[in-house]
C-alpha positions as CSV (number, residue, x, y, z in Angstrom):
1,X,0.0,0.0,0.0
2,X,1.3,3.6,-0.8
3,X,1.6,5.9,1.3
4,X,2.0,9.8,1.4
5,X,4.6,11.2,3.6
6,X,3.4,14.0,6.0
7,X,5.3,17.1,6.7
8,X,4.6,18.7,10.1
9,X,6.1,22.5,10.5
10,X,7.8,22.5,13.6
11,X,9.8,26.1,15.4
12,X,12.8,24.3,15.2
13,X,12.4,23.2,11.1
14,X,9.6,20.2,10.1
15,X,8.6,16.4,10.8
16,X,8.4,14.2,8.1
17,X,6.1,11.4,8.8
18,X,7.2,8.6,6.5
19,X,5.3,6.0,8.6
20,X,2.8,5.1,11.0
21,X,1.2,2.0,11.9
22,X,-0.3,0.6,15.4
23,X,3.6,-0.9,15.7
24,X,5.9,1.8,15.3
25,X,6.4,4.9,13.1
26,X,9.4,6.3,11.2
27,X,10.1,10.2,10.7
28,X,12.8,12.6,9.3
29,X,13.5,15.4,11.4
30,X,15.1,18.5,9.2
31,X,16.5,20.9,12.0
32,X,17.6,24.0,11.0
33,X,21.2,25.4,11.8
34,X,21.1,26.7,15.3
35,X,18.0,25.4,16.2
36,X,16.4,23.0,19.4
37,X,13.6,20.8,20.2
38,X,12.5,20.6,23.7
39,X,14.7,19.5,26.6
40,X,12.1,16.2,26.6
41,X,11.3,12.4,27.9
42,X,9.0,9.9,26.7
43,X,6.5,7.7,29.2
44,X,6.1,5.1,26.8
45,X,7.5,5.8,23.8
46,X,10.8,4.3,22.6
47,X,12.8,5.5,20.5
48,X,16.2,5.4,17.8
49,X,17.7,8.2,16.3
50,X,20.6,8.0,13.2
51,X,21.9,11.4,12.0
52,X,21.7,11.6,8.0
53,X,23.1,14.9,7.1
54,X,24.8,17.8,9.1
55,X,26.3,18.0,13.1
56,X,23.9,17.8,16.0
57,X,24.6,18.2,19.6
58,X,22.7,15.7,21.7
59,X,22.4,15.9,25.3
60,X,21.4,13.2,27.0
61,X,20.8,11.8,30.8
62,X,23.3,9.9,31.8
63,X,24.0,8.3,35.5
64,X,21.6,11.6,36.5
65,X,22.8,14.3,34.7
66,X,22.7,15.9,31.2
67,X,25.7,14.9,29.0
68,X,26.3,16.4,25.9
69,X,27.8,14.9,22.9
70,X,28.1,15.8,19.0
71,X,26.8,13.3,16.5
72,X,27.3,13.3,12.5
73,X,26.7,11.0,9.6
74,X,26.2,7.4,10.3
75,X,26.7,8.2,14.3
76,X,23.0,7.5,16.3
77,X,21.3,7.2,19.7
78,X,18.7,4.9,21.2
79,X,16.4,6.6,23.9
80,X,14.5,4.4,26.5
81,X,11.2,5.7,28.2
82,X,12.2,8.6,30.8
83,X,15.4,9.6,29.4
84,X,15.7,13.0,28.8
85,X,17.5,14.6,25.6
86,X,17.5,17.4,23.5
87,X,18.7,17.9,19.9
88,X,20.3,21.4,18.9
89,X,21.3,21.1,15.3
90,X,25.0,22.7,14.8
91,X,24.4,22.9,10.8
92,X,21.2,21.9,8.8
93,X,20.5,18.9,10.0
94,X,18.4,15.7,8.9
95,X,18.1,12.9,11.6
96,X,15.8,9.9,11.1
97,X,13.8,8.4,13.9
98,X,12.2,5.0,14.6
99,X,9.9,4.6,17.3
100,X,7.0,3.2,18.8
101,X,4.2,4.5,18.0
102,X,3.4,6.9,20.5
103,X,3.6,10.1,18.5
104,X,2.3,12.5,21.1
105,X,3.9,11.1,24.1
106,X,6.3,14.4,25.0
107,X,6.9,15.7,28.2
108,X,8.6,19.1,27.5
109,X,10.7,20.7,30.5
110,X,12.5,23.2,28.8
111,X,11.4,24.6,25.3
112,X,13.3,28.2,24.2
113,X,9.2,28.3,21.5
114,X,6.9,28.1,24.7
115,X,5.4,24.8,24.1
116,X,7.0,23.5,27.7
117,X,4.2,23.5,30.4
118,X,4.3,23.8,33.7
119,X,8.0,24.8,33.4
């Protein structure tokens, strides 16, 4: 079966939602030079991250604290359920994601767009 790809504008640059099934879903995420998503965790949803194009800096919680690293080309990241992160794209950036399928399972703590609540 075909299916269309949807593209979701974002702050930070758009979502492209290659798929999505009951299983798991599959995205690109273009970030722009300079820009972040939300410092974030997932309840339920798991997920795997692979940089495609451009730098990122990831930070990540590790052993309690935030660690950041820099990932390019071919260099990735797996995220369990409650592990915080945040992307910050050092060039263009284009990062592909597979996850569960719980799309809308974000807890924002810090956002710099004001989509964090209760922060």
């Amino acid at each position: 079966m075909m299916r269309q790809a949807q593209k979701i504008e974002k702050p930070w640059g758009y979502e492209l939602v290659w798929a999505k099934t009951d299983c798991y879903a599959g995205k690109i995420l273009h970030i722009k030079k300079g820009e972040s998503l939300s410092l974030q965790y997932h309840q339920k949803k798991e997920e795997t991250q692979y940089v495609l194009s451009g730098r990122i800096r990831l930070e990540v919680e590790e052993n309690g604290k935030l660690t950041p690293r820099e990932l390019g080309p071919g260099e990735g990241y797996h995220f369990v359920p409650g592990t915080k992160h945040r992307l910050t794209a050092i060039e263009d950036a284009d990062v592909l994601e597979a996850s569960t399928a719980e799309l809308d399972d974000v807890v924002r703590l810090e956002d710099r767009y004001g989509r964090a609540k209760g922060c």
